[in-house]
N, C-alpha and C positions, 0 to 999 in steps of 0.2 A: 451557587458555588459549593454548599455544602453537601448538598445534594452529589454533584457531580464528583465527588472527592472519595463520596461513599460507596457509589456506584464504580470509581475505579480499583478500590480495594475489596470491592465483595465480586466480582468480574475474575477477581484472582483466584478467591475461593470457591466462589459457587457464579461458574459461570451462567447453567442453565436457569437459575434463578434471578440471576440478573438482566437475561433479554427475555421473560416471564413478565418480571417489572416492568424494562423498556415499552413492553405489548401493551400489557394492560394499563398503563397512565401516559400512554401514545401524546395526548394533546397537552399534558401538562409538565415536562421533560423540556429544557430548554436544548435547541439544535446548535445552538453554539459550540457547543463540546466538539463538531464533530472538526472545524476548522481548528481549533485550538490545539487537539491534539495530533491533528496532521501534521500543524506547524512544528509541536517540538519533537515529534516522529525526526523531520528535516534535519532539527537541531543536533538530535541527540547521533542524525548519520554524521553529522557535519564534523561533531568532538569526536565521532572513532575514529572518520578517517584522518586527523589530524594531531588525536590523542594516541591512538595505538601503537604501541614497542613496534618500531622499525623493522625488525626482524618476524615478524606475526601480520604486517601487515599486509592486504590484500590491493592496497594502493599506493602509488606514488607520490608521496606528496606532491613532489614538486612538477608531478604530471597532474593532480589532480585537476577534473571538471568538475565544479561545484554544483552548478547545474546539469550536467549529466548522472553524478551519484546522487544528488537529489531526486532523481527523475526514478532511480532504480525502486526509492522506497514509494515515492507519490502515485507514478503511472500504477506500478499492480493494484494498488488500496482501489485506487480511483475507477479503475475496469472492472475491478471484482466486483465492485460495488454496481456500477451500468450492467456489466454481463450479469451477474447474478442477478440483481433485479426486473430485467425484461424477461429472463427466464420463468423465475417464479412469477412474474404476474401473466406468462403464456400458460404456465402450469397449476393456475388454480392455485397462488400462493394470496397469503393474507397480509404481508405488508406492506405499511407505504414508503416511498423510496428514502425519505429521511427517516423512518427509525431505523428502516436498514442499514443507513452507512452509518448512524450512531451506534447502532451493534457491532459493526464492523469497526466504528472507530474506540472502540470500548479494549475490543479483542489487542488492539496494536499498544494497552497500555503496558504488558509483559517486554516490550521493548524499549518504554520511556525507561523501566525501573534494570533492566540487564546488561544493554548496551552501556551507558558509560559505567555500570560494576565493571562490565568484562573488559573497558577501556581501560578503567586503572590497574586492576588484575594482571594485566599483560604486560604492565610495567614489572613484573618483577619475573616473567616467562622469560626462557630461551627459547630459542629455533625450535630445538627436539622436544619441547613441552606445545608444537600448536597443534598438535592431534586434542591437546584437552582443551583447548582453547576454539577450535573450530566444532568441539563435538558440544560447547556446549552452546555456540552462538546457534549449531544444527536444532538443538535440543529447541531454543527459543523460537525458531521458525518454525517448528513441527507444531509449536506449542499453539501459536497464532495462527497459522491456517486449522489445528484442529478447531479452535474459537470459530472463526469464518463459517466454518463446515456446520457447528453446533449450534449457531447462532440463527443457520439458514432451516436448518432441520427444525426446532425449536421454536420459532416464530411461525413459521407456518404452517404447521403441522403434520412435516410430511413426515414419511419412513424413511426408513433407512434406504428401504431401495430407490424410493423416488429422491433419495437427498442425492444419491448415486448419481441417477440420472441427471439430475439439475447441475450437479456440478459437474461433469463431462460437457454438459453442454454450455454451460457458462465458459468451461474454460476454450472452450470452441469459438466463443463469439468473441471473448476475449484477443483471441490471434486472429480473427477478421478484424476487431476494432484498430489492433495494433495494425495489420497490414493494412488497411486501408487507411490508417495516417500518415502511414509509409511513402504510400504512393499519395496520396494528393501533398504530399512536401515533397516527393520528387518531380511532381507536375508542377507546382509551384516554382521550385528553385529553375525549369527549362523555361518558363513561361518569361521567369525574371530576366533568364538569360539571354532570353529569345528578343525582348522587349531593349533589353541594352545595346545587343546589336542593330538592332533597328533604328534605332537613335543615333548612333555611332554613324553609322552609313550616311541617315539621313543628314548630318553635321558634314561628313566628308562630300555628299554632293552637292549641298546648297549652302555650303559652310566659306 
């Protein structure tokens, strides 16, 4: 725990020396971290869209999908993590797939510690103040994919150009992994549909 507490405050300052760490003590790092802070990733969407000044806000409450806004923060972590690591390990990279999403899940602690500042923050905004309000939740995204990108470069020792590379094409596979979830849950739900009728009928002929 202590460990892991250190690791998320030095990730803030020195991130390239904190997946350096990650690297080099690979088998003695507990992987637990990486579920833990998925979860309060979830958490801390759950308080914006529910804490955020009504007028700043980018959801409905009372439309809200709690599992659909969960999905927006979990599926990208969760792909970046698969796309990017089948990439590097086609391209000559050196890590193993758990310190990779621990890097990655290291990088998403800029938004346990922003999002709910920026939730309570916003209590005290108007309307014509969410350009600072939006520039800075911008500022926090840019902050964690530059992490992602550092973390991938960093660990395996690529360059710059082939960091380039790797990520064009992770985010490539990334929208094949999405489309092809896509469509085998559109095959699914015909299959279901397909299968009800066939019941139905069979109920009305020998029913």
């Amino acid at each position: 725990m202590k460990e892991a507490l250190r690791l998320s405050v030095m990730v803030l300052f020195h991130p390239i020396a904190t997946f350096e760490y990650i690297k080099r003590h690979r088998e003695e790092i507990g992987y637990w971290v990486i579920p833990v802070i998925i979860f309060l990733a979830l958490i801390m969407q759950i308080i914006s869209i529910y804490g955020t000044h009504y007028p700043l806000a980018s959801v409905d409450v009372k439309n809200a999908n709690i599992l659909f806004e969960s999905a927006k923060v979990f599926l990208p972590v969760v792909t970046w993590g698969v796309a990017s690591y089948a990439m590097t390990t086609i391209l000559d990279g050196e890590t193993k797939f758990l310190e990779s999403m621990l890097a990655i899940s290291y990088s998403m602690i800029p938004f346990l510690i922003i999002v709910p500042l920026l939730t309570l923050f916003s209590r005290i905004l108007e309307i014509g103040q969410s350009s600072l309000y939006y520039g800075i939740y911008g500022a926090m995204l840019f902050w964690i994919v530059a992490m992602f990108l550092m973390a991938m470069k960093e660990m395996n020792h690529f360059t710059l150009g082939k960091t380039a590379v790797v990520t064009m094409l992770s985010l490539f596979t990334m929208m094949l992994i999405w489309a092809s979830a896509a469509l085998l849950f559109s095959l699914s739900m015909q299959f279901i549909t397909f299968v009800k009728e066939v019941i139905m009928e069979a109920r009305y002929l020998f029913g």
